[in-house]
C-alpha angles and dihedrals in degrees: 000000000000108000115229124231121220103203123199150116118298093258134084090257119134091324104058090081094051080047091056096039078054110057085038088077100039095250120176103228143142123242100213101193119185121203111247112240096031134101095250104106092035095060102047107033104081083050094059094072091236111165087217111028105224151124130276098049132186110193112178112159102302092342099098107157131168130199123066109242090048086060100047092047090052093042084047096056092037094055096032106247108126096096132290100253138017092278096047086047096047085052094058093048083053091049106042098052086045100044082046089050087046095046095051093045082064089047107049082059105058092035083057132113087212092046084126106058097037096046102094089041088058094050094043084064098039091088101050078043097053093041083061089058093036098057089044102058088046105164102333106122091218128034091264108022143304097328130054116260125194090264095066094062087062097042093045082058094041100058092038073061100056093038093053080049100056114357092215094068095110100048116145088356097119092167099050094051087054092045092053094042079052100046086039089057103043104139089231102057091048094088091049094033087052098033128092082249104076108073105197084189133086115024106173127036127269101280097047117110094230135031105029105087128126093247133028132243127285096249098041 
């Protein structure tokens, strides 16, 4: 059996939810991480026959994707975890596009020049954001229903993020913090989450604003 490489920077970053799909389901991989401001990427991307030369990648036999959201969504539909009917399905389609609009919106920020001056206006606006998440969960006990689909492992690192960002994310939000204790202590997960392996910092790269520091921050 031909063991796939997951290629991407050493930080949490958009990998770190196909690296936790994938330890959910026990898969064999390597976690190929390259040292950001090195040559090391450089050098080797245009040798990996990748129709689109990029980071994160997911290589498994002729199967060789970029972009993060393509390989979740392949590893989604390989492993069973888009939903169990058309509802459920249709679900996961609503929530990934708007957990992926929610995360960048996080990253533009601290990827920005004027992180500074528009800081405290996008935290005025994180709690009317997380109700929205928050009424929409409800009491299921996953995003889409009583199993885990693709699209929980990137809302589970989207809202840590948030959380690292402003401590106060998850605020009057009862059922999120249930759903992230639950996502955080999924059996599966206790071997990666304890492990050398998972790295909790950094989560952006080195010339981002936030979240790059050498240490995190007080409350993480």
């Amino acid at each position: 059996m031909i063991k796939p490489i997951l290629g991407y920077w050493n930080i949490r970053g958009l990998a770190e939810p196909i690296r936790c799909l994938l330890h959910y389901k026990e898969v064999d991989f390597e976690d190929k991480r390259y040292v950001f401001g090195t040559n090391e990427w450089s050098n080797e991307k245009l040798n990996l026959e990748l129709q689109f030369p990029n980071l994160p990648y997911y290589m498994e036999g002729d199967v060789k994707l970029t972009q993060s959201t393509t390989i979740m969504r392949y590893l989604g539909h390989k492993y069973g975890l888009v939903g169990k009917d058309d509802k459920q399905r249709l679900l996961v389609s609503l929530t990934e596009q708007q957990i992926v609009d929610f995360r960048t919106n996080l990253v533009n920020l601290c990827y920005s020049n004027n992180y500074e001056s528009m800081k405290g206006n996008f935290i005025k606006k994180i709690p009317d954001q997380m109700k929205l998440w928050e009424k929409f969960l409800g009491n299921r006990k996953y995003l889409v229903g009583d199993n885990v689909a693709y699209v929980d492992f990137i809302a589970y690192e989207t809202f840590d993020w948030f959380r690292l960002f402003y401590k106060d994310s998850l605020h009057g939000c009862p059922n999120l913090q249930i759903y992230q204790d639950r996502m955080k202590n999924l059996p599966e997960l206790q071997d990666y989450f304890n492990s050398p392996r998972y790295k909790k910092w950094p989560i952006f790269s080195a010339v981002a604003k936030f979240g790059c520091s050498k240490e995190p921050p007080e409350h993480a």
